[in-house]
N, C-alpha and C positions, 0 to 999 in steps of 0.2 A: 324383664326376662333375660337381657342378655347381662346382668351384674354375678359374680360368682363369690357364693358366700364363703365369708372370711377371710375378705379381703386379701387374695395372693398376690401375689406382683408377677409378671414378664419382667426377665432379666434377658436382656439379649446382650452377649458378649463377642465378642471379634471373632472367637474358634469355639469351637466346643472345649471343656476344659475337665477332666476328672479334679483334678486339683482342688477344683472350685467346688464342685459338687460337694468333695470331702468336708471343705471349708467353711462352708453352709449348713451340711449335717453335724458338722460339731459344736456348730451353735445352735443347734437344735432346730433348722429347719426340715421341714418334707418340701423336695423338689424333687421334681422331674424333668427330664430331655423333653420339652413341648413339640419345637418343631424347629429346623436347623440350627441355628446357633441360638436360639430362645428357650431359659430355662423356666419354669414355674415355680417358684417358692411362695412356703407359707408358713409364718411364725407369727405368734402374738405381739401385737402392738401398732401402732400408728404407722401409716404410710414411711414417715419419715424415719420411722425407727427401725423398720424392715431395710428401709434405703441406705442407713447408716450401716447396717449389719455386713450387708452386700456390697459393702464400698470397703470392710474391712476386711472381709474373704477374698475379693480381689486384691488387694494387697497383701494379702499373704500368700495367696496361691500364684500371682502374677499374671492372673487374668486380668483383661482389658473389658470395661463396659461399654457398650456403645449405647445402650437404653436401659429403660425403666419407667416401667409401666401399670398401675393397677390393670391385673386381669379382667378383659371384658368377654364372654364365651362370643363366638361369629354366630353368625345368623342361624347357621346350618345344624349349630348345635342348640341355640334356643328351641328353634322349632324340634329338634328332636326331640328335648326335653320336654316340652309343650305337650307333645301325644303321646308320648310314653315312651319313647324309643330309646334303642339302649346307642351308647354316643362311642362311633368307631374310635381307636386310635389314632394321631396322624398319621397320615400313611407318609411324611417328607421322615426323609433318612439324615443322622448326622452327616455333614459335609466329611470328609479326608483332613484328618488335623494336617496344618500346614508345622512344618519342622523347620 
């Protein structure tokens, strides 16, 4: 229950970055702002080859990784999913980019 198909990954970076986001979508990923500095991405191909992707958008955008992770949904959303419920937004806010 808590596995999320097709395989996305948690990328958690140092700050929130648009750069990066850009960086991602032009390799053709869908991501999203998950939850503070943890982005969601999801592009076709093996673990390793999403991981390769995002180690290169961070070099170009000059963002910094701190993690990466195969997406796993939390409890709170399995079960949501489990009875039908529809699954909130995070409610956590990007942090204040640091300058």
């Amino acid at each position: 229950l808590k596995k999320v198909e097709g395989q996305p990954v948690d990328i958690d970076l140092r700050e929130t970055s648009d750069a990066f986001v850009a960086a991602m979508q032009n390799r053709g990923a869908k991501i999203h702002h998950f939850r503070f500095t943890t982005y969601r991405a999801q592009l076709p191909g093996t673990p390793e080859q999403v991981a390769a992707i995002a180690l290169a958008a961070a070099r170009e955008s000059g963002a910094q990784i701190r993690g990466l992770a195969l997406a796993e949904r939390s409890l709170e959303e399995a079960f949501l999913a489990a009875v039908g419920a529809t699954i909130p937004p995070p409610l956590a806010a990007a942090p204040p980019r640091l300058n």
